[in-house]
C-alpha positions as CSV (number, residue, x, y, z in Angstrom):
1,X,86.1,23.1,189.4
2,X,86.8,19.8,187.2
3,X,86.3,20.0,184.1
4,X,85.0,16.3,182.3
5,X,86.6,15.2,179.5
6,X,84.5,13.4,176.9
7,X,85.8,10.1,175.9
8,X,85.1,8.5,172.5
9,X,83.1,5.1,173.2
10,X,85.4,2.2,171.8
11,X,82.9,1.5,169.2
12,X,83.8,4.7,167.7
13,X,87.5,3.7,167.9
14,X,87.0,0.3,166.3
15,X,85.2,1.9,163.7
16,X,87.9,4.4,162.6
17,X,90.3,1.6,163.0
18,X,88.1,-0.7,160.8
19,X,87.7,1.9,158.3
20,X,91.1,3.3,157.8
21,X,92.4,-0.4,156.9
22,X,89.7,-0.8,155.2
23,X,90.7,2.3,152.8
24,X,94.1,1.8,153.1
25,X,94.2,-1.8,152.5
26,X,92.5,-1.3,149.1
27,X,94.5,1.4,148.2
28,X,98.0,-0.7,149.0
29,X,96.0,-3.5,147.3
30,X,95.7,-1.5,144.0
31,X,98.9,-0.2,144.3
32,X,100.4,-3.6,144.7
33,X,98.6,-4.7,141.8
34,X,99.7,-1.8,139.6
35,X,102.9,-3.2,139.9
36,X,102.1,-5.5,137.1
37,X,99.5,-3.3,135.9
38,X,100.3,-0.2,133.4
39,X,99.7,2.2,136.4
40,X,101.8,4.6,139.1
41,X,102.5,1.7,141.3
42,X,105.3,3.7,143.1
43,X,103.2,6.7,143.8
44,X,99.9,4.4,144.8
45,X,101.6,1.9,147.3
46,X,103.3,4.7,149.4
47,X,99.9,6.3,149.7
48,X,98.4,2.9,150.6
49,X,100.6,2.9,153.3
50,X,100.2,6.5,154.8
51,X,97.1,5.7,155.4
52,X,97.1,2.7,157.1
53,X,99.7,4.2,159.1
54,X,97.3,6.7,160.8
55,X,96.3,3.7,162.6
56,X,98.9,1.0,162.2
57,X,102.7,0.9,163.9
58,X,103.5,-1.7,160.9
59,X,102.9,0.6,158.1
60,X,104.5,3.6,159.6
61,X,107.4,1.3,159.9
62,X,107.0,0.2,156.2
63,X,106.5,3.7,155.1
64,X,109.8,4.7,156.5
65,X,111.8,1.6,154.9
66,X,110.0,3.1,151.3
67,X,110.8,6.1,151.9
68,X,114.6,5.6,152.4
69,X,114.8,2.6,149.5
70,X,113.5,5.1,147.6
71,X,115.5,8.0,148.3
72,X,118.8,5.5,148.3
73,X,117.3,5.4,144.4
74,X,117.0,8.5,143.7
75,X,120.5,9.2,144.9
76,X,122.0,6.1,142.9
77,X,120.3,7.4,139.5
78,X,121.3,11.1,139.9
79,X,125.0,9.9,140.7
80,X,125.0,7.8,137.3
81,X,123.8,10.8,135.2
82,X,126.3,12.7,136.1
């Protein structure tokens, strides 16, 4: 006996795809913008970019980059105050 697997219509896949850069876009976007902004810029953009990378090779990629500057950083400020 076969069982049928359901497939999601590609509407449904555009949709998600539309929405999640959607959201993520606009969080990056405010992120970006809190740069200048009084505002957790560092904390925003890396979120921005989680969540366009549920749907976006690009931002995974980006993420990663962030996440090593950023931990190259860390590791360059807790050297100095010791």
């Amino acid at each position: 006996m076969r069982v049928r697997l359901r497939r999601r219509p590609v509407t449904y896949r555009w949709a998600r795809r539309i929405a999640v850069g959607l959201v993520g876009g606009t969080v990056l976007a405010i992120g970006i913008a809190l740069i200048v902004l009084p505002g957790p810029a560092f904390v925003v953009i890396p979120l921005g970019l989680a969540i366009l990378g549920v749907e976006f090779a690009w931002a995974r990629l980006w993420l990663r980059k962030v996440r090593q500057r950023s931990g190259e950083l860390v590791g360059y400020f807790r050297k100095g105050s010791k």
